[in-house]
C-alpha positions in Angstrom: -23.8 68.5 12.2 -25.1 67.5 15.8 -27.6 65.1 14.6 -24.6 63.2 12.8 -22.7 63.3 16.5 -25.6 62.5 17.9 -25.7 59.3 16.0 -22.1 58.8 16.5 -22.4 59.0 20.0 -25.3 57.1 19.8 -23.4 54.1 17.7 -20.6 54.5 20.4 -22.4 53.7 22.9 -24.0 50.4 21.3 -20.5 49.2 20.5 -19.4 49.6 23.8 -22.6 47.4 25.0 -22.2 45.0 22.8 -18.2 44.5 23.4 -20.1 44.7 27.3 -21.6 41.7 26.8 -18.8 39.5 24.6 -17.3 36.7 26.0 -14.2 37.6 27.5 -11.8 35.6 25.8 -9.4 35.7 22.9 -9.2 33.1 20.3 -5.6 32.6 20.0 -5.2 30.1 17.0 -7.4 28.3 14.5 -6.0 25.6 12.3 -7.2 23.3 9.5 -5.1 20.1 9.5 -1.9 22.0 10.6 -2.1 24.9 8.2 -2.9 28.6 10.0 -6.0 30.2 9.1 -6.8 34.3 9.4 -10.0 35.6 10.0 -10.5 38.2 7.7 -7.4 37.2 4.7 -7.6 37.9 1.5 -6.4 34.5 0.6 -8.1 31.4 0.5 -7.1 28.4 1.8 -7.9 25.5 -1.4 -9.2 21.6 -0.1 -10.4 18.9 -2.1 -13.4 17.7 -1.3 -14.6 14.1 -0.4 -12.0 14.3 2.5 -12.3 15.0 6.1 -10.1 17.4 8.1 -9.3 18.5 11.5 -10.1 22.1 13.1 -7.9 22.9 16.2 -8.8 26.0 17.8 -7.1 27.8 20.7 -8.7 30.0 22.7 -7.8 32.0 26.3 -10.5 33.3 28.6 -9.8 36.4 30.4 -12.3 35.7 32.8 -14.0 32.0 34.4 -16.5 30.8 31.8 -19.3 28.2 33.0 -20.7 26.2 29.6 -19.0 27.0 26.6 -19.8 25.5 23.3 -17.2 26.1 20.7 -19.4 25.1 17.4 -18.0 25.1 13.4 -19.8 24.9 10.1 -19.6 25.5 6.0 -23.3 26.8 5.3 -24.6 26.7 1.5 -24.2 22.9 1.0 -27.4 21.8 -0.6 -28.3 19.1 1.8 -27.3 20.9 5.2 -31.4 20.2 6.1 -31.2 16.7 6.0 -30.3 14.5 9.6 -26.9 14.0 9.4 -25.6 16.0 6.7 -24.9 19.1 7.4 -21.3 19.9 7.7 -20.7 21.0 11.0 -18.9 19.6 14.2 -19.6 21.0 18.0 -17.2 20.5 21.0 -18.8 19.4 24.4 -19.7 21.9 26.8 -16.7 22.6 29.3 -15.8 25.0 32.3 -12.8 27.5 31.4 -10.8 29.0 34.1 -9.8 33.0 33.4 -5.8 33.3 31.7 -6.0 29.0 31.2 -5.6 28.1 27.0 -7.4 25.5 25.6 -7.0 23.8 22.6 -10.9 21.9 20.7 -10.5 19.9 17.7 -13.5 19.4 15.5 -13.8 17.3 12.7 -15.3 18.6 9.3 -16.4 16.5 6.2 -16.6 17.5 2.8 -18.9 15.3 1.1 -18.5 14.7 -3.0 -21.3 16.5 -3.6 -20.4 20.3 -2.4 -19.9 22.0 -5.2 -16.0 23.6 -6.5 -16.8 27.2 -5.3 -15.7 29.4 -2.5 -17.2 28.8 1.2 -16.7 30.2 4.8 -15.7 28.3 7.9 -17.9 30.1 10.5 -16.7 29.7 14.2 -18.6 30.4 17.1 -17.6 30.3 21.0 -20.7 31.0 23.1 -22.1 30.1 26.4 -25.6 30.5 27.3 -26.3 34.2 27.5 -23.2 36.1 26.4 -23.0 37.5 23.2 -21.0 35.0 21.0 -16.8 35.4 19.6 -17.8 35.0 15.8 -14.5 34.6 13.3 -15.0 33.6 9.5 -12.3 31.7 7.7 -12.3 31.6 3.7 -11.8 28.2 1.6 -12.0 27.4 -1.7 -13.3 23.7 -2.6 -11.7 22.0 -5.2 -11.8 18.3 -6.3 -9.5 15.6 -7.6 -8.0 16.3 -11.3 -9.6 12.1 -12.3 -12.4 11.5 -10.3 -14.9 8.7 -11.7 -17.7 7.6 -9.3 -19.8 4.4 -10.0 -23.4 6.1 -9.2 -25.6 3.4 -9.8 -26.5 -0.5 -10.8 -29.1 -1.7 -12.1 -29.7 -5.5 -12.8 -32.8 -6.5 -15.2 -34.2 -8.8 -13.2 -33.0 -8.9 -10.0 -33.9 -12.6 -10.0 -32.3 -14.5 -12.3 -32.7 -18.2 -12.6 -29.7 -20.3 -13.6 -28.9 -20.9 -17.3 -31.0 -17.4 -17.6 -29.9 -13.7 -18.8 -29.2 -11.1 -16.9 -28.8 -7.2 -18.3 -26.6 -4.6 -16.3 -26.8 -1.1 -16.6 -24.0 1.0 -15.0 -24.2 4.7 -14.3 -21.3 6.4 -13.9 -20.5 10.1 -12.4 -17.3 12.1 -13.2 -16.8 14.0 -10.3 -12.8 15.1 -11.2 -11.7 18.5 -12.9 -10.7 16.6 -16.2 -13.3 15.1 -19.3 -12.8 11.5 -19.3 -12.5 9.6 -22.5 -13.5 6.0 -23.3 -14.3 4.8 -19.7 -14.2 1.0 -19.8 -17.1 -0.7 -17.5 -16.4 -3.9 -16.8 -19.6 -6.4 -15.3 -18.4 -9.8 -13.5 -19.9 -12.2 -11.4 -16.7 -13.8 -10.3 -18.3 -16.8 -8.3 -20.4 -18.0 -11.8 -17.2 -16.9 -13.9 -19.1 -14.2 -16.3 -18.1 -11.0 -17.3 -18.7 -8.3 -20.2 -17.9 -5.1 -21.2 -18.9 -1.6 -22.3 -17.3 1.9 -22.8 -19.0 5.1 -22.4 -17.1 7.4 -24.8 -17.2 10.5 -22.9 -17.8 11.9 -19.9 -17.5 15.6 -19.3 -16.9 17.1 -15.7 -19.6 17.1 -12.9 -21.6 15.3 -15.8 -23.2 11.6 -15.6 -23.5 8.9 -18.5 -24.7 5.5 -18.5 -23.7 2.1 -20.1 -25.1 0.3 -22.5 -27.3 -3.2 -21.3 -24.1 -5.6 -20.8 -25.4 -8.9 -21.6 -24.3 -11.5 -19.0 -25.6 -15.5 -19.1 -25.5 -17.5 -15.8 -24.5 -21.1 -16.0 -27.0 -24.2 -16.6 -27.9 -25.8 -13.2 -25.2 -23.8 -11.3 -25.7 -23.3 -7.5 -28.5 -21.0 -6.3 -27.9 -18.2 -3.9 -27.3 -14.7 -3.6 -24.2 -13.3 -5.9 -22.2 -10.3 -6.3 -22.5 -8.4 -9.3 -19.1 -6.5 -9.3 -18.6 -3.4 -11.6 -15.3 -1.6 -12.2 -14.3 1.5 -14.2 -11.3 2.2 -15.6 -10.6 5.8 -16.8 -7.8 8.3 -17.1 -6.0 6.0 -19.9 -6.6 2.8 -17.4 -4.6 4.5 -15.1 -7.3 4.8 -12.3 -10.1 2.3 -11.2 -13.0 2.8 -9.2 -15.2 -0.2 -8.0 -18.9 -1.0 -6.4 -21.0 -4.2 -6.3 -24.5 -4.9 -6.1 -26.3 -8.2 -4.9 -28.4 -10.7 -7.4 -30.5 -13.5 -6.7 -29.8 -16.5 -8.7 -32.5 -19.7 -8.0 -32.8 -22.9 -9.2 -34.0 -23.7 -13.5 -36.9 -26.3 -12.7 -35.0 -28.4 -15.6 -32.1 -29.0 -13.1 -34.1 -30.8 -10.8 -36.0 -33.0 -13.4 -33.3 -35.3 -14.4 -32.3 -36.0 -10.7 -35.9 -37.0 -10.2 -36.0 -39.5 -13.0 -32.7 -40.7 -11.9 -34.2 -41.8 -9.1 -37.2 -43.5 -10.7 -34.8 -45.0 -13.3 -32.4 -46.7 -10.2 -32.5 -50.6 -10.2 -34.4 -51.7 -7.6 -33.2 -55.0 -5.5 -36.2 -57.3 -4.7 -35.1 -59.4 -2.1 -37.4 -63.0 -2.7 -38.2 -64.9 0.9 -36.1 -68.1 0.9 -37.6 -71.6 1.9 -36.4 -72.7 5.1 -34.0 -74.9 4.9 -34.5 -78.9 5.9 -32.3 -80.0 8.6 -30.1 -83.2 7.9 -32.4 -86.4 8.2 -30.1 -88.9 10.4 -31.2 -92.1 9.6 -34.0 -93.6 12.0 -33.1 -95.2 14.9 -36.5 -94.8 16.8 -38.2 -98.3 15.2 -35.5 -100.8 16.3 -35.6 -99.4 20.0 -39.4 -99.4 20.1 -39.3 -103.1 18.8 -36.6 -103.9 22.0 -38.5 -102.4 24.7 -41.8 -104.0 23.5 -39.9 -107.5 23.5 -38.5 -106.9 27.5 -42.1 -105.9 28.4 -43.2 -109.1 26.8 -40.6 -111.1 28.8 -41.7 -109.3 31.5 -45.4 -110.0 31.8 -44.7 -113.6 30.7 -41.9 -114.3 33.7 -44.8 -112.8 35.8 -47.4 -115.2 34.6 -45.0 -118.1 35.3 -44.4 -116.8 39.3 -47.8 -116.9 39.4 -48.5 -119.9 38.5 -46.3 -121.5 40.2 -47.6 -120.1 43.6 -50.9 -121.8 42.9 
């Protein structure tokens, strides 16, 4: 009987070190997108995942605070190891007066992936030595009732040349609560104009199935580039769609660029032939019956020259 008080006394006094060292504050209020959660409820609060939501949290410090770091998180999601996956959300470090409320929002995201079961919202208010305010809040994941997810695309080849085949394989992921029925997969490359089609009969929930090879042929000699192969399921009797594209390479058939080539060669060709200069008019000769004048005055000339001459003598 005194070893049990002893141990009672003992446990006392540990309690009343630990509550000691708490953080003097209250947490007044914690909210998830405007609905009240309770630490410690019975009842569980249901959310659909793939969605993103808002945790406001009010808190009042009995007491000035220097550093404190209100931090949430949802642990048991497979991936919370990798870089920027884990769902979580932290509030920068801030100074709180004593009998001042303040009011952190966080931001949590539920990807597609976590799985429909129960989790925990874990909150934590710490600062750098005092022993942390810890408060749990119970949720129970759920997903969309139709929920069909194009997962993957594949395109055999990626480089297609033009007048060439190309075969698509779709892989589809039902991620809703329901078993989907004759999911229509639709394959287009709207800029070429070619489509086809394929239907996956059934898909059961959190299952994956995948398409046939949809057969698509590219025109002859169309313009090379980079396309868009765009997919799109319809499920839920065609009532819901869900979409996704995926890029292709389309070059140039060497056949298309043969007959431009001999086009060229095959072109008339103008050969221009040198022209003989033309002769200028011939105006008729005038140069003989002047010559024949001035000779005759030069002849005069010398002779009425002769004739002065002699007469001097």
């Amino acid at each position: 009987m005194k070893l049990e008080r002893s141990w009672g006394v003992l446990f006392a006094l540990l309690l009343c070190a630990t509550t000691a060292l708490a953080l003097p504050l209250t947490i007044d209020s914690v909210e998830l997108d405007e609905v009240r959660l309770d630490s410690g409820s019975v009842n569980r609060l249901d959310v659909e995942r793939d969605d993103d939501f808002t945790l406001r949290i009010k808190l009042t410090p009995t007491a000035q605070l220097d550093n404190v770091e209100i931090l949430a998180f949802i642990s048991g999601y497979e991936h919370n190891d990798r870089p920027n996956e884990r769902i979580s959300d932290v509030a920068e470090l801030f100074t709180a007066d004593a009998n001042v409320s303040y009011v952190r929002k966080l931001k949590l995201q539920l990807p597609n992936e976590l799985d429909r079961d129960d989790y925990k919202i874990r909150l934590i208010v710490s600062d750098r030595f005092g022993t942390a305010v810890v408060q749990d809040f119970d949720l129970h994941v759920n997903s969309q009732r139709h929920d069909v997810l194009i997962k993957d695309i594949t395109t055999i080849p990626n480089v297609v040349r033009t007048g060439g085949a190309v075969l698509v394989k779709v892989r589809v992921d039902n991620k809703g609560q329901r078993v989907e029925n004759d999911v229509r997969v639709s394959v287009a490359i709207p800029a070429l104009g070619v489509h086809g089609v394929d239907y996956i009969d059934r898909v059961k929930s959190e299952d994956e199935e995948e398409t046939e090879e949809i057969f698509l042929r590219l025109p002859r000699c169309s313009k090379p580039g980079l396309y868009e192969v765009v997919v799109t399921t319809h499920y839920s009797d065609n009532r819901r769609s869900s979409e996704a594209r995926a890029p292709i390479n389309v070059i140039q058939d060497a056949s298309c660029e043969a007959p431009s080539v001999q086009k060229e060669e095959n072109k008339p060709v103008l050969q221009i032939q040198p022209q003989p200069p033309v002769a200028p008019h011939e105006e008729p000769p005038k140069r003989g019956v002047l010559e024949i004048i001035l000779l005759t005055l030069v002849g005069l000339l010398a002779l009425l020259g002769l004739a002065i001459a002699i007469s001097k003598l």
